[in-house]
MARLO-393472 format. One line per 4 residues: for each residue x, y, z of C-alpha. Coordinates in nm, 3 decimals, always signed. Example, Ala and Ser with C-alpha at 12.3 -4.5 7.8 and 13.67 -1.06 7.14 Angstrom:
! residues 2
+1.230,-0.450,+0.780 ~ +1.367,-0.106,+0.714
This chain:
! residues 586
-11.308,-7.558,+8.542 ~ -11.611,-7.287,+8.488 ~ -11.401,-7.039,+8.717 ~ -11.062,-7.079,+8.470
-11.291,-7.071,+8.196 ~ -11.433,-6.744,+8.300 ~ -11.083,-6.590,+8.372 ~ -10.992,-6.696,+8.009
-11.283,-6.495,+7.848 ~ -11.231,-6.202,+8.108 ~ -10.870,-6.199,+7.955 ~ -10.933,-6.213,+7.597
-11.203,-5.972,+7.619 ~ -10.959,-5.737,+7.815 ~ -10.716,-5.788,+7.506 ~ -10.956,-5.709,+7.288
-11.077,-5.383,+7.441 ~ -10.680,-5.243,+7.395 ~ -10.789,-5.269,+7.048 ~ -10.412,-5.447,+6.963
-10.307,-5.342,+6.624 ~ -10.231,-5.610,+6.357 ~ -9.902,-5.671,+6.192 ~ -9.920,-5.467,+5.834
-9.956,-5.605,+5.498 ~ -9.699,-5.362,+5.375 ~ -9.421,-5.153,+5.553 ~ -9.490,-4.767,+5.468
-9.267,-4.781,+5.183 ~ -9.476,-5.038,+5.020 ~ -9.812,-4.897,+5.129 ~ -9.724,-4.579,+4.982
-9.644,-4.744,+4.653 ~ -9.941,-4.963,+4.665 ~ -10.201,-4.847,+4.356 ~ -10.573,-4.832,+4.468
-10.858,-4.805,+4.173 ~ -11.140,-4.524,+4.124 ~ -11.357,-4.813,+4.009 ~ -11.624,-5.003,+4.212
-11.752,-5.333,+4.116 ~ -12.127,-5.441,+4.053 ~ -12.288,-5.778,+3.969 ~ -12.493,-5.858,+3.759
-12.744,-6.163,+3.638 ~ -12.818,-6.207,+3.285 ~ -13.175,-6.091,+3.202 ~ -13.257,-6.302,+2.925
-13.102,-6.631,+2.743 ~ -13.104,-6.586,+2.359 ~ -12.966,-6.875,+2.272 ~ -12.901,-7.251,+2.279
-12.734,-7.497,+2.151 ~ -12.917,-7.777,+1.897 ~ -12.902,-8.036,+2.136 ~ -12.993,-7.817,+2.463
-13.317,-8.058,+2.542 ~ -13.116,-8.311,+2.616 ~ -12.763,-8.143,+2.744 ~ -12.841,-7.826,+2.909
-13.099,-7.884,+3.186 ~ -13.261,-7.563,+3.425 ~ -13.083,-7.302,+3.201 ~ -13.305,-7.023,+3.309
-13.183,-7.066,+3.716 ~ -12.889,-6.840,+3.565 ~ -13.172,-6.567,+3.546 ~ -13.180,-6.516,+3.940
-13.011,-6.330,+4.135 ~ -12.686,-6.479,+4.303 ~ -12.483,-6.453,+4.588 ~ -12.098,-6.489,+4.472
-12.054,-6.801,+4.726 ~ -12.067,-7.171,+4.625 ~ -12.210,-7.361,+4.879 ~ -12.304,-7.766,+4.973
-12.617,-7.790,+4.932 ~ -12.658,-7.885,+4.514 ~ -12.939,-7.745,+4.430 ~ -13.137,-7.550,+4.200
-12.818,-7.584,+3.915 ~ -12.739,-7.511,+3.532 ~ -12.597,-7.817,+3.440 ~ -12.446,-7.867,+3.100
-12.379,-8.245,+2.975 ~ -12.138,-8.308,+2.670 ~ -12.253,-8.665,+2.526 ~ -12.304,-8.851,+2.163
-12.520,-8.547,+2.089 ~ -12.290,-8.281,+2.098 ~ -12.086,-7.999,+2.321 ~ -12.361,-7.748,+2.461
-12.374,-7.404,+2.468 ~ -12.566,-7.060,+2.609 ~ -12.562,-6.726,+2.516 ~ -12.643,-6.514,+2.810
-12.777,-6.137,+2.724 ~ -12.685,-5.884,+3.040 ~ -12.932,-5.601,+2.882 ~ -12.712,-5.333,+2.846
-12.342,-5.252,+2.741 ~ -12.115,-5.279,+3.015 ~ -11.737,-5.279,+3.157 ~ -11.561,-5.565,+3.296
-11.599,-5.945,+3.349 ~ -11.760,-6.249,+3.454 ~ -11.771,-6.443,+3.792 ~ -11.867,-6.819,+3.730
-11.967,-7.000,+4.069 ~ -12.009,-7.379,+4.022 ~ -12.098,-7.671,+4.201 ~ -11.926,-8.000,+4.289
-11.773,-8.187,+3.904 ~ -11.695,-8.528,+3.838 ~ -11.363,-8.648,+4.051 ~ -11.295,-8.300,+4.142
-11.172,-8.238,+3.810 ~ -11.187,-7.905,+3.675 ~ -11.385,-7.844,+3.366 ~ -11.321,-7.657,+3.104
-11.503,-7.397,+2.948 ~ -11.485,-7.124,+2.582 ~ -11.615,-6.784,+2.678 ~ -11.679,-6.563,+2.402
-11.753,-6.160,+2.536 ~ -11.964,-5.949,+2.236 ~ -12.091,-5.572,+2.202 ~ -12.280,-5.780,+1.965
-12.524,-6.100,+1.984 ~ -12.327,-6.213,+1.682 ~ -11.985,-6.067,+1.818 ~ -12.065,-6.355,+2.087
-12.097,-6.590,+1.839 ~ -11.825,-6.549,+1.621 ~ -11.484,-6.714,+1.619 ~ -11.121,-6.523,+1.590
-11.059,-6.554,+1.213 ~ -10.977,-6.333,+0.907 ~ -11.366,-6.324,+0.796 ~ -11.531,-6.089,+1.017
-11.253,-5.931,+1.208 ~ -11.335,-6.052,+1.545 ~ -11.001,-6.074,+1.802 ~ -10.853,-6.041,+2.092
-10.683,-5.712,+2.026 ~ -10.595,-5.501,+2.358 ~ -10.896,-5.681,+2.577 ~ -10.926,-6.075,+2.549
-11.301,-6.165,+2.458 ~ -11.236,-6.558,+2.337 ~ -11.101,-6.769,+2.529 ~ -11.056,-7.115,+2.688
-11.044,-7.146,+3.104 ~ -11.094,-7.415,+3.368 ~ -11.332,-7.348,+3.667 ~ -11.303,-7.499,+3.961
-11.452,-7.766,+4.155 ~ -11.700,-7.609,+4.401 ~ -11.601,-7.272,+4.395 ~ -11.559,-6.934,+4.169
-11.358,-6.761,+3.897 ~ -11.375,-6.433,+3.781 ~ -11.254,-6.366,+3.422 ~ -11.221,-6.092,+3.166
-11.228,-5.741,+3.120 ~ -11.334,-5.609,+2.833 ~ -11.680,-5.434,+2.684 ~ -11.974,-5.670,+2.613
-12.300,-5.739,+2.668 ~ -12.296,-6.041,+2.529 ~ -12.181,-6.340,+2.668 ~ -12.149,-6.684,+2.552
-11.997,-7.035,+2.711 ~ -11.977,-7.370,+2.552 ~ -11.872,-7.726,+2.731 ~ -11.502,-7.767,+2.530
-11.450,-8.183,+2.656 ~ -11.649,-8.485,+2.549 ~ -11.805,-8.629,+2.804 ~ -11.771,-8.366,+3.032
-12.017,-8.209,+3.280 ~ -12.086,-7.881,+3.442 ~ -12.316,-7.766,+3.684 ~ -12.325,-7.362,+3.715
-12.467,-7.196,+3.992 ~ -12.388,-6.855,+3.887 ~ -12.314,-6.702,+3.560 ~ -12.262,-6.312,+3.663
-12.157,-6.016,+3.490 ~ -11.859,-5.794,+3.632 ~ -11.949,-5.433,+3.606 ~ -11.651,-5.198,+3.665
-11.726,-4.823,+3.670 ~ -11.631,-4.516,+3.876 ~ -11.997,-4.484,+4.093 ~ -12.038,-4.083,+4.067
-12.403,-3.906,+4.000 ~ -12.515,-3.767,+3.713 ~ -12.522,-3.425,+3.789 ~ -12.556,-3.287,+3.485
-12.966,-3.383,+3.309 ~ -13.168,-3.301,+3.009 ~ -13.523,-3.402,+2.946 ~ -13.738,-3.202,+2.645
-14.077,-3.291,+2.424 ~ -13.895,-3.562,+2.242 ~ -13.833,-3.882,+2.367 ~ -13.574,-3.993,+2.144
-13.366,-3.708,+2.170 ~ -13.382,-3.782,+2.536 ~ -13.276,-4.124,+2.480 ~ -12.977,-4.027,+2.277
-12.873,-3.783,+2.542 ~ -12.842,-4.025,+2.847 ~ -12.657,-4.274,+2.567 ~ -12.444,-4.019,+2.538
-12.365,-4.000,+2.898 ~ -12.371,-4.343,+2.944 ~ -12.123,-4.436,+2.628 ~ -11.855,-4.162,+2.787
-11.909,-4.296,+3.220 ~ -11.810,-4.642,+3.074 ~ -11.482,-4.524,+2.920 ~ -11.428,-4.335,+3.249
-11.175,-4.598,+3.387 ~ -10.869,-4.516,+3.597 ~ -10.814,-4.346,+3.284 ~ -11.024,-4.192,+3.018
-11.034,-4.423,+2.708 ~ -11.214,-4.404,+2.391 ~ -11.365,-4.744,+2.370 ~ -11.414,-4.991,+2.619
-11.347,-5.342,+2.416 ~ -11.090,-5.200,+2.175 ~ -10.832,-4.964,+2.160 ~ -10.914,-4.903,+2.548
-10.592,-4.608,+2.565 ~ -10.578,-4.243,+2.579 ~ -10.658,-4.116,+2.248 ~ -10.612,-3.743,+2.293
-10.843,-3.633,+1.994 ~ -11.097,-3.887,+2.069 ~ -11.062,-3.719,+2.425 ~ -11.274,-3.389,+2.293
-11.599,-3.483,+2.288 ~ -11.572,-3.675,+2.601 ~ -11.510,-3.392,+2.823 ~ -11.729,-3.202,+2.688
-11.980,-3.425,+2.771 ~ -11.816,-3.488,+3.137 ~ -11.844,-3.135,+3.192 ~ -12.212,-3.139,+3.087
-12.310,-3.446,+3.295 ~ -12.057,-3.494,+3.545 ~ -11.893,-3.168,+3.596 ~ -11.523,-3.176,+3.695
-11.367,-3.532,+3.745 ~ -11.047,-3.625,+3.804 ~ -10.970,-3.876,+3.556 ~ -10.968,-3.587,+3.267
-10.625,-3.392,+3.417 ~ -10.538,-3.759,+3.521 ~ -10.535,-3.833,+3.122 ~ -10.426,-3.539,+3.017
-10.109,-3.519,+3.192 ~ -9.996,-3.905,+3.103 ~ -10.077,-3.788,+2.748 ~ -9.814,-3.471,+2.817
-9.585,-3.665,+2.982 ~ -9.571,-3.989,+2.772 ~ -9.500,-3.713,+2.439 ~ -9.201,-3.538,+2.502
-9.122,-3.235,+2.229 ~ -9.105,-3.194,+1.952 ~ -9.322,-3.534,+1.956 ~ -9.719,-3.502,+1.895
-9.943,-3.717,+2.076 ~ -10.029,-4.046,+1.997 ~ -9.833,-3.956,+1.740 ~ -10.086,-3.709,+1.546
-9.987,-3.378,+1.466 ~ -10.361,-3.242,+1.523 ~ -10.385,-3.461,+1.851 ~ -10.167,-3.222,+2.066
-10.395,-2.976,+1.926 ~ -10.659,-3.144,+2.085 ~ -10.511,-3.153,+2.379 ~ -10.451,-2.772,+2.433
-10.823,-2.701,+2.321 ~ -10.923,-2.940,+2.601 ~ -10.708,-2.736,+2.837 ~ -10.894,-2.396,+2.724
-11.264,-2.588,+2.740 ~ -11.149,-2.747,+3.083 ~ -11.026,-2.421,+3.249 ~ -11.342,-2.218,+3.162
-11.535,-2.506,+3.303 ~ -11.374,-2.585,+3.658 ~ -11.157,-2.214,+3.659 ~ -10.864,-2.447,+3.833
-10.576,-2.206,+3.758 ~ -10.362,-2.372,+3.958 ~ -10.402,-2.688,+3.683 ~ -10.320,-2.491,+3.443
-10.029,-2.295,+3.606 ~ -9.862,-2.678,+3.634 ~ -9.936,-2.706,+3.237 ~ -9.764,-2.380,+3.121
-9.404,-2.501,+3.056 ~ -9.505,-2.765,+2.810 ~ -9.780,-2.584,+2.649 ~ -9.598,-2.284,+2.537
-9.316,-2.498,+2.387 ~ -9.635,-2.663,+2.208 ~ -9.770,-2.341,+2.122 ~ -9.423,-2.240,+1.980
-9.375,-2.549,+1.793 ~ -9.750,-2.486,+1.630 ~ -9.722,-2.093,+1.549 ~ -9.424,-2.140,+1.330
-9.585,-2.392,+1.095 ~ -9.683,-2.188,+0.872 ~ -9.547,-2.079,+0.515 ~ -9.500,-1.808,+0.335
-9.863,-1.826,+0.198 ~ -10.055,-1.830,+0.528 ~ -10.085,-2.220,+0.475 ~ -10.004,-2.456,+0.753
-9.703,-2.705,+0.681 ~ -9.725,-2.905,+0.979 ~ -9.495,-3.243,+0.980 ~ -9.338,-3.465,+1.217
-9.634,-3.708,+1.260 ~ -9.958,-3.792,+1.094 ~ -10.146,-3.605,+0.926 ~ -10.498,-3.693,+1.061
-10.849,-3.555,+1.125 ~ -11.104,-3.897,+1.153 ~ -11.066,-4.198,+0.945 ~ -11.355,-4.130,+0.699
-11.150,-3.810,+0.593 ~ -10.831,-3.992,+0.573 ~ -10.784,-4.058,+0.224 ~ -10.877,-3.711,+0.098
-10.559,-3.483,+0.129 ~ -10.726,-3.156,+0.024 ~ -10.983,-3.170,+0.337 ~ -10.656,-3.281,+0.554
-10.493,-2.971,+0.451 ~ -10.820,-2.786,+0.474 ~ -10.901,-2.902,+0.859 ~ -10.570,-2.868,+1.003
-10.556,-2.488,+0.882 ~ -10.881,-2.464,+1.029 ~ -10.765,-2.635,+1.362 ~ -10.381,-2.470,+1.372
-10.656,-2.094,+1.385 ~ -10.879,-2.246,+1.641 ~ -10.555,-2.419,+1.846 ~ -10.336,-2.062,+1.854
-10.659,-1.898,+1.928 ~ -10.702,-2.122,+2.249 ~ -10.338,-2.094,+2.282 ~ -10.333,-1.707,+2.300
-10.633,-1.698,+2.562 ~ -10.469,-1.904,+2.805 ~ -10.112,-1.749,+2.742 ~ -10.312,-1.414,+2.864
-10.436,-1.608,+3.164 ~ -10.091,-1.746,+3.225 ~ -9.938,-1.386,+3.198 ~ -9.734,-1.427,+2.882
-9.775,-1.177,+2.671 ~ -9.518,-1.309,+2.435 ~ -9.661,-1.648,+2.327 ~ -9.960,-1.462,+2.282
-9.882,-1.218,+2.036 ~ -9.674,-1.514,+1.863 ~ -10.048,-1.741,+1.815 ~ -10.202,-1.383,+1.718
-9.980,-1.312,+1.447 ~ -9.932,-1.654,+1.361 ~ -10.288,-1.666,+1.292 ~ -10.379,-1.355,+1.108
-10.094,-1.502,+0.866 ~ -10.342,-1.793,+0.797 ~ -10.657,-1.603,+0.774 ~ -10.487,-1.485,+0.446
-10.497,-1.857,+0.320 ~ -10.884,-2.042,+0.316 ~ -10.832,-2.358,+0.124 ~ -11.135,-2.568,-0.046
-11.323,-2.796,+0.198 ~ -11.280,-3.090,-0.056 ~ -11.631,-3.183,-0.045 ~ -11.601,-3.303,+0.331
-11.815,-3.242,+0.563 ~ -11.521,-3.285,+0.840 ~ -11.291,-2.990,+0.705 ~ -11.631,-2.810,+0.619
-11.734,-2.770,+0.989 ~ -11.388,-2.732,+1.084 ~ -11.363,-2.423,+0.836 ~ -11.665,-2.263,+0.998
-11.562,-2.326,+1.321 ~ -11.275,-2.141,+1.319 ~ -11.383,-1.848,+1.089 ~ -11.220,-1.933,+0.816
-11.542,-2.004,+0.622 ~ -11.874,-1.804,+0.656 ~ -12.055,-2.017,+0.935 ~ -12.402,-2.000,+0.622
-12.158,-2.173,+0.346 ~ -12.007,-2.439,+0.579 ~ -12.397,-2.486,+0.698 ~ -12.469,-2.540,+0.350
-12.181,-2.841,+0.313 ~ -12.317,-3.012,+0.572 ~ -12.671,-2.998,+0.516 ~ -12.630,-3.163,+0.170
-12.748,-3.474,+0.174 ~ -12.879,-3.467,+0.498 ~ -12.633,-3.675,+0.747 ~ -12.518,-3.906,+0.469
-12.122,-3.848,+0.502 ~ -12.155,-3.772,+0.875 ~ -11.897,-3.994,+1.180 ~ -11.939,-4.035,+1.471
-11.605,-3.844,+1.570 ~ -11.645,-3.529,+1.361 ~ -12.026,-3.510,+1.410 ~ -11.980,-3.337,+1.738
-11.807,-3.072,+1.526 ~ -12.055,-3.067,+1.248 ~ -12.355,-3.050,+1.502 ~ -12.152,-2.705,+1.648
-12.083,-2.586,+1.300 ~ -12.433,-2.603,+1.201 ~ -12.513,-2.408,+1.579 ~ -12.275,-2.120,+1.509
-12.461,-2.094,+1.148 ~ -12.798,-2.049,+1.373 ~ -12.892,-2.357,+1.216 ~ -13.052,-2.516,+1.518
-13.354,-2.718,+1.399 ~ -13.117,-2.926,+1.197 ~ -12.887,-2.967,+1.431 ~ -13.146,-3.136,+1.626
-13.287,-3.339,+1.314 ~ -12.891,-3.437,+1.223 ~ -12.941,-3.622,+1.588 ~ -13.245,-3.789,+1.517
-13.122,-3.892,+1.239 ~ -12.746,-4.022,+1.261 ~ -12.740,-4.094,+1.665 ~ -13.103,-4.229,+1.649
-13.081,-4.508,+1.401 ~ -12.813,-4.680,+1.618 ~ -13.085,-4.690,+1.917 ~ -13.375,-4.823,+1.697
-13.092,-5.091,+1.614 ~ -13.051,-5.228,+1.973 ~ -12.792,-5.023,+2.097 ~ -12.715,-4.912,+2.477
-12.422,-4.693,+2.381 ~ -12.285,-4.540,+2.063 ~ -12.052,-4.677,+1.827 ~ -11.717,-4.612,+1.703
-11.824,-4.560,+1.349 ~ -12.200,-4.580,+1.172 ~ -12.273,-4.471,+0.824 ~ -12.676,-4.458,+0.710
-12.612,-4.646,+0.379 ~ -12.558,-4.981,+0.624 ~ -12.925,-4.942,+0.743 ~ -13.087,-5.110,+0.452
-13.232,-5.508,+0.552 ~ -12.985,-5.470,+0.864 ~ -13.033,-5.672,+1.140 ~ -13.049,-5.567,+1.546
-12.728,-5.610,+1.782 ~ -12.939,-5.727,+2.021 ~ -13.092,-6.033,+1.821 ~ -12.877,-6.339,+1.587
-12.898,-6.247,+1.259 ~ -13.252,-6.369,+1.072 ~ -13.151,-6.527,+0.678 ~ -13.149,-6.289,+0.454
-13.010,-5.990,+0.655 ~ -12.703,-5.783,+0.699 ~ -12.487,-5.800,+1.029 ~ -12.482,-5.456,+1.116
-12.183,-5.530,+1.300 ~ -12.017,-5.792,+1.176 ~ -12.084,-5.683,+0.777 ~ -11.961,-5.354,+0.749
-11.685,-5.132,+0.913 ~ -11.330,-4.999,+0.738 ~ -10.977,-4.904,+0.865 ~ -10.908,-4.991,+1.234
-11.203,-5.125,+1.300 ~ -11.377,-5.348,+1.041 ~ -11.631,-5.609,+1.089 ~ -11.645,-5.712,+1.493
-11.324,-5.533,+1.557 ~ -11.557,-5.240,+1.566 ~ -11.599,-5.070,+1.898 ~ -11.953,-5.053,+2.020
-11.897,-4.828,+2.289 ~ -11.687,-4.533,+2.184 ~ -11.705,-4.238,+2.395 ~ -11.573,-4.001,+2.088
-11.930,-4.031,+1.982 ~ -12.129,-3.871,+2.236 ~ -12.092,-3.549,+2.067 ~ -12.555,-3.534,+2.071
-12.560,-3.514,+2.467 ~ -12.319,-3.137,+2.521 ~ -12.444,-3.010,+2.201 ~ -12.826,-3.053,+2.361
-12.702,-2.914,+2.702 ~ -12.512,-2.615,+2.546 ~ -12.732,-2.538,+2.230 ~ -13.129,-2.666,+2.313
-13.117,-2.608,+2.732 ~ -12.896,-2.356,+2.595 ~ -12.602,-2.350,+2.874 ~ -12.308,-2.143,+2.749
-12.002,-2.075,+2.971 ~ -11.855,-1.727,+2.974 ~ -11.639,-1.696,+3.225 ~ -11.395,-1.934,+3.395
-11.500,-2.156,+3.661 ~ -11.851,-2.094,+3.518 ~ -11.863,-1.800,+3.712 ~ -12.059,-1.635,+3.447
-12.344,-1.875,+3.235 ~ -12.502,-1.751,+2.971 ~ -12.894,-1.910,+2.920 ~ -12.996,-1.875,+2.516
-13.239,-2.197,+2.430 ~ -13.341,-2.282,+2.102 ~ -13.618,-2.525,+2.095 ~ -13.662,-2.568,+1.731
-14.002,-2.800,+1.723 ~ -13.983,-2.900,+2.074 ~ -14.238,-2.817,+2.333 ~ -14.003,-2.793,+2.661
-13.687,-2.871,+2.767 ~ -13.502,-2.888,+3.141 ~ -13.248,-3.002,+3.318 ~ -12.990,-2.934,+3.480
-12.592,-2.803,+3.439 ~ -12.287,-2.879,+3.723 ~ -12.061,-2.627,+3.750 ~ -11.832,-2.637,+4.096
-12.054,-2.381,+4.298 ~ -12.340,-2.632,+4.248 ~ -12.611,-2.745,+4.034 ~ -12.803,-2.492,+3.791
-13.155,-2.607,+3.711 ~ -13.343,-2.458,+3.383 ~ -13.686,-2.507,+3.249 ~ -13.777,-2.383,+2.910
-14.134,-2.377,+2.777 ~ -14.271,-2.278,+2.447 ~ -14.548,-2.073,+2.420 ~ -14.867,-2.049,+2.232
-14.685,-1.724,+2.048 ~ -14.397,-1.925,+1.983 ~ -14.183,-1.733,+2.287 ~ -13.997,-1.893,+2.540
-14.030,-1.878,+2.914 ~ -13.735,-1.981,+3.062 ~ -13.700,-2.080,+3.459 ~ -13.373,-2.081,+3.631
-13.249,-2.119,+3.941 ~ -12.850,-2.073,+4.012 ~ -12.600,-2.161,+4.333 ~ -12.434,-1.840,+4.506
-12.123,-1.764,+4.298 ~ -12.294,-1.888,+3.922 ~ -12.398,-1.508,+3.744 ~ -12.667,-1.584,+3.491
-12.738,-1.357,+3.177 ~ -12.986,-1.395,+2.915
């Protein structure tokens, strides 16, 4: 018996030395069609519990065991449980806070339930405490618009389910049966993100404005899916304008990335012409001023190259829409800038002149780098026609920075729009565009005040990322995300909010307003690029009332580091150290 026994292991290990090949999952046809994501997946515990229900001293028993760290595995041995007990006093309920804004889901893992029954559970996702705790109604404006974040499930007897996938930070569950009973092992977050370094850094004399910077970052790496979205919870789609501000900050933090000429191209190829994307006439503009931005930053001609059918037609379309007058007539889709602007025609008009000069002038660079001579002298011409034509700002601060963006306003008198009143009147959107308008005026001390004091408020209210909208008036006896709301205060989130997104239909985590983090890294570390594939940097700080500032700047020859301190005579003594291939001026 021992000597057949060791033939039989002789013989398997044999086999097993061939290293036999398993039968596929998929023939090649299928593997080839099969998708695979960018994304990794992270869990997470819950770091605090804010709340619980009325009766929890009798119903919810060894609530904070949901604190620890897990494993993702039910197992036999019962112990050390949540357990949640409907009875005669009531259904309970938890709301679990995961510390920070994040993509994604949650894993339950639960023990053994009565009879083997499954037992069924609300879960309510929130950017908000009080998104969490609010029902789907016409009051507030919570829903389940494009990501579901309330909703009814069963879990499992002994064993797991993973649900959701949607932005929250918030999360919380209430026993739906009477008489029911559930005992939790696990109550875990689902992060989903695409794990790449932060290549790009700032760090200067004011904490805050670091703060705001690596928000910034953080608000744009969440939307960074298999494809770049604007917010996380809701709308969650490529939103070419929106798109702007995002890779400018992914070029300042995470240098080239794939999922921006992923994104770019669906939005091309999703929008045949004479269509505008997303249906916006100014959004295709948007789209070929990210082109310019993204070629200077990564030089990939070969990107472009593929790009140069479509964008000439698009340039063509553009450079005839213009009258007699030197005023732009565009039509064929709305007529858009942000949604704060969108009820005042006169500063519509007034930005999309403004962008049509800044678009053609993009247009006409890259036409030169694509060798056609042609198209350029058509966005040339086209836009010393509308040079003739400056139209009134119409008391917004949008169209004003717009206006002196493009030249067709004296960089001082746009300045002098947006300075009035300080950053009432600001969005998040357009505040990118009113922070570089105020740059190219040299106004660079209030650029940096306009960020302490429009981005920061959002912070001191409990925020991990930056919102969709925020407006300074709401600030009065308004209450913290991160807390239920006390008597007597306003919801900051749940209160206020207009157009798309009022009430808790508000995005929390919008990436289009991240503008703060490449207007520090371009205009305070002062990293300018000159030539394409950042060949060529130019280093000009301005440290307004800060002390220092460093960090660092990717570019796809390698990291640039820069150190900036003021002196006692107010001068600047700059360090910097470049890669092989990166020319620094000064």
């Amino acid at each position: 018996m021992k000597k057949t026994l060791s033939i039989l292991i002789l013989t398997l290990a044999c086999s097993v030395g061939k290293a036999q090949k398993l039968p596929p999952v998929f023939d090649a046809k299928r593997s080839a069609e099969a998708q695979s994501t960018e994304t990794v997946r992270k869990y997470l515990s819950p770091v605090r519990i804010l709340w619980k229900s009325q009766n929890a001293a009798t119903n919810i028993t060894n609530a904070e065991k949901l604190l620890k760290q897990g494993t993702g595995q039910a197992d036999l041995s019962g112990n050390d449980l949540c357990i949640l007990q409907s009875n005669e006093k009531g259904k309970p309920g938890l709301l679990l806070d995961f510390g920070r804004e994040l993509h994604g889901g949650l894993q339950l893992v639960t023990d053994q339930s009565r009879g083997g029954k499954p037992v069924r559970v609300r879960i309510r996702f929130g950017e908000s405490a009080s998104e969490a705790m609010s029902n789907i109604d016409t009051i507030k404006g919570a829903t389940n618009d494009h990501a579901m974040r309330d909703m009814v499930v069963s879990l499992p007897w002994l064993g797991k389910l993973e649900i959701g996938n949607t932005g929250f930070r918030f999360v919380r569950i209430d026993l739906v049966d009477d008489n029911s009973q559930l005992k939790l092992k696990e109550a875990r977050a689902i992060f989903i993100y695409r794990d790449i370094p932060y290549l790009g850094s700032f760090k200067c004399s004011d904490t805050l404005l670091n703060k705001i910077w690596l928000t910034g970052a953080y608000t744009v790496h969440l939307n960074m899916q298999d494809y770049l979205w604007d917010g996380i919870k809701r709308d969650r789609l490529v939103w070419v304008g929106d798109m702007h501000p995002e890779t400018s900050t992914i070029a300042a933090v995470f240098g080239d990335n794939p999922v921006v000429p992923k994104s770019l191209d669906l939005a091309r190829d999703i929008t045949p012409l004479p269509g505008y994307m997303n249906g916006m006439v100014s959004y295709s503009m948007w789209w070929i001023l990210i082109q310019r931005d993204w070629y200077m930053h990564t030089g990939n001609l070969k990107y472009l190259q593929q790009q140069k059918a479509y964008l000439v037609k698009l340039l063509n379309q553009y450079a005839v829409q213009v009258d007699a007058n030197g005023s732009e007539k565009l039509d064929g889709a709305g007529r858009f800038l942000d949604w704060p602007s969108s009820e005042n025609k006169p500063a519509i008009h007034a930005g999309l002149q403004a962008m049509l000069v800044m678009t053609l002038n993009a247009g006409a660079e890259l036409c030169k780098v694509l060798n056609d001579p042609i198209t350029a002298k058509k966005c040339e011409a086209a836009v010393a026609k509308l040079k003739t034509n400056v139209p009134d700002a119409g008391g917004s601060k949008q169209a004003a920075a717009l206006l002196g963006l493009s030249g067709l306003l004296p960089a001082q008198k746009a300045n002098e729009i947006l300075s009035a009143g300080g950053v009432h009147n600001y969005s998040t959107f357009f505040g990118y565009y009113m922070l570089l308008a105020k740059a190219k005026a040299g106004d660079y001390q209030g650029g940096i005040d306009a960020i302490r004091n429009f981005w920061g408020p959002m912070l001191n209210l409990g925020a991990t990322t930056f919102w969709e909208d925020f407006n300074i008036d709401w600030l009065p006896n308004a209450s913290r995300i991160d807390e239920l709301v006390p008597e007597g205060e306003k919801d900051i989130h749940g209160d206020y909010g207009a157009y798309c997104y009022k009430g808790f239909r508000h995005s929390l985590s919008h990436g289009w307003a991240s503008g703060p983090t490449p207007w520090l890294t371009e205009y305070v570390l002062g990293v300018k690029v000159v030539a394409p594939g950042c060949k060529v940097i130019k280093i000009e700080p301005h440290l307004g009332d800060l002390n220092f500032a460093e960090g660092t700047y990717p570019t796809p020859y390698g990291v640039v580091k820069i150190r900036h301190d003021k002196q006692a005579n107010g001068k600047i003594e700059s360090t910097i150290k470049a890669p092989a291939g990166v020319k620094v001026i000064q």
